[in-house]
C-alpha positions in Angstrom: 100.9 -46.4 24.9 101.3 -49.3 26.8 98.2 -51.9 27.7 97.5 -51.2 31.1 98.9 -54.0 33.4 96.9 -56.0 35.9 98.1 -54.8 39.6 100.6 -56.8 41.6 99.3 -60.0 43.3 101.2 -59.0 46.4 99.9 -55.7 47.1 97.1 -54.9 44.7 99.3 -51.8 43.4 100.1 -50.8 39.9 102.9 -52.4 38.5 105.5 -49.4 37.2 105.1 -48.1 34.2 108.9 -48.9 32.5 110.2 -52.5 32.9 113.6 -53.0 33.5 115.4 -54.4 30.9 112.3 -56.7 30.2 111.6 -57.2 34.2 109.2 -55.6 36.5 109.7 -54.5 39.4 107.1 -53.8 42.1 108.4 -51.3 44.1 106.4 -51.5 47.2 106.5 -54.9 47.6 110.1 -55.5 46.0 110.8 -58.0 48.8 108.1 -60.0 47.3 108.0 -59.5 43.7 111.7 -58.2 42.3 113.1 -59.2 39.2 110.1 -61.0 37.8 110.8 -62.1 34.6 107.1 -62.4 33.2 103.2 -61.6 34.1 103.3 -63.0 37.7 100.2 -66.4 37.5 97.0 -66.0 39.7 97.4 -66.3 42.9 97.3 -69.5 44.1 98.8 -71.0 41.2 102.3 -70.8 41.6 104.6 -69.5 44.1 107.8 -67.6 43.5 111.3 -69.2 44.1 114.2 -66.6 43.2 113.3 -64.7 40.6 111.3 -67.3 39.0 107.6 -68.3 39.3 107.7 -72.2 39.7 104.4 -74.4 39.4 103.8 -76.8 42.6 102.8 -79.6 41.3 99.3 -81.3 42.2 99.4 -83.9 44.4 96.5 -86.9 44.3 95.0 -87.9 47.9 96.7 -91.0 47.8 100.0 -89.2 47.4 99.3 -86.6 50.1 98.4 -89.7 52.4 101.8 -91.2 52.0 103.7 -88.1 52.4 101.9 -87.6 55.8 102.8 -91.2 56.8 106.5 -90.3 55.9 107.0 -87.5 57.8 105.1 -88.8 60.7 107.5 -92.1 60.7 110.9 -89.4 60.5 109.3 -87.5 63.0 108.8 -90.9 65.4 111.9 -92.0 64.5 113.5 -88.4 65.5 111.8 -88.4 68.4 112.7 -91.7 69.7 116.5 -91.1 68.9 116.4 -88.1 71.1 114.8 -89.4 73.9 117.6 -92.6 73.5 120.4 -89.7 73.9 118.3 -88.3 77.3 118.3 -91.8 78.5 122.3 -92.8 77.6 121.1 -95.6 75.1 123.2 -93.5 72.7 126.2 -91.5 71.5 126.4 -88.0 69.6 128.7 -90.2 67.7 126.3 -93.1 66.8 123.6 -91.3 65.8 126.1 -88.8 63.4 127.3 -92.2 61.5 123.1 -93.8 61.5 122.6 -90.3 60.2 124.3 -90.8 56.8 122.1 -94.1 56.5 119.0 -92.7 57.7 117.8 -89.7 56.2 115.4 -88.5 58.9 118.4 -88.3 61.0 119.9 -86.0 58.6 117.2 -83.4 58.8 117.7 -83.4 63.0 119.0 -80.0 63.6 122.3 -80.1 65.7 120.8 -77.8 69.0 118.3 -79.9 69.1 121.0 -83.2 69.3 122.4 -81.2 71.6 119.3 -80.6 73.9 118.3 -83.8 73.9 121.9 -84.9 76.4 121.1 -85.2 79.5 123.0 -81.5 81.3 123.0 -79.9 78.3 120.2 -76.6 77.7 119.4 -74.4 75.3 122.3 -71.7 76.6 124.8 -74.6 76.7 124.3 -76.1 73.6 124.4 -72.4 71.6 127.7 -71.9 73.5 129.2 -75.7 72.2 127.8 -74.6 68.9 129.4 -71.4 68.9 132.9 -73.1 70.4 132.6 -75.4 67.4 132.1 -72.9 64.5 128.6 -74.7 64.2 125.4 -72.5 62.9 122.8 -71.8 64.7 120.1 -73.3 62.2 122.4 -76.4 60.9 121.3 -79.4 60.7 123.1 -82.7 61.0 123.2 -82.9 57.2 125.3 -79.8 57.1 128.3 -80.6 59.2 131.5 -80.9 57.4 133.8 -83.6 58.5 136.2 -81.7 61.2 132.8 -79.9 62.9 131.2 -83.6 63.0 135.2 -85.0 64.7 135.0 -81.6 66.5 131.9 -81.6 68.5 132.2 -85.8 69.1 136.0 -84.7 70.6 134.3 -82.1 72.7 131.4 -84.3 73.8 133.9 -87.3 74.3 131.7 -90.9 74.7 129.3 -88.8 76.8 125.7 -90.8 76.1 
């Protein structure tokens, strides 16, 4: 007989009693915890990316400080670039070619870019997106080169 198995971390159930071809497979939590590949870690320790438990790794004050500082500076500098296309101090255009220099820019979902013209809402701009073949939840990082010459032909030189 089998040693008897600790319970899932997800929902404190048994695991099954058969793997699956060396897998276990919690079935009432299988959105959580399918296809595990080994004894899941204590919670806490690891977090589960595909069917794989990964370690995070540990991060010294100092290096959470610096992180913080970083986002807050792309956030600033996301911010201030929208508020610059409200105003007509810049182009959908500019701001797609300072977005392959600038990586803060990259992460600027499109909607949002959109939102941020003056005349264009949140209705609007899902209707451009959808004229354009554009996703939803893309971001400017993720537009192929006809969507970026697409949606600056739609938009024209409009600030």
């Amino acid at each position: 007989m089998w040693p008897p198995r600790p319970p899932c971390p997800g929902c404190n159930r048994p695991w099954p009693l058969a793997d699956v071809q060396g897998q276990l497979i919690c079935i009432p939590g299988a959105d959580r915890f399918d296809a595990i590949t080994s004894q899941p870690p204590a919670p806490g320790t690891a977090i589960k990316q595909g069917a794989f438990f990964v370690k995070l790794p540990q991060l010294s004050p100092q290096d959470r400080a610096d992180a913080r500082l970083k986002a807050l500076a792309a956030r600033a500098l996301r911010s201030q670039v929208k508020q610059e296309l409200k105003t007509g101090q810049r182009t959908v255009a500019t701001v797609l070619e300072a977005a392959a220099a600038e990586p803060a820019l990259d992460r600027l979902k499109v909607c949002e870019l959109l939102e941020a013209l003056p005349g264009i809402g949140k209705v609007r701009a899902t209707v451009i997106m959808s004229e354009l073949g554009i996703a939803p939840t893309r971001r400017v990082r993720g537009l192929g080169v006809h969507q970026r010459r697409a949606l600056v032909d739609y938009l024209g030189d409009k600030p």
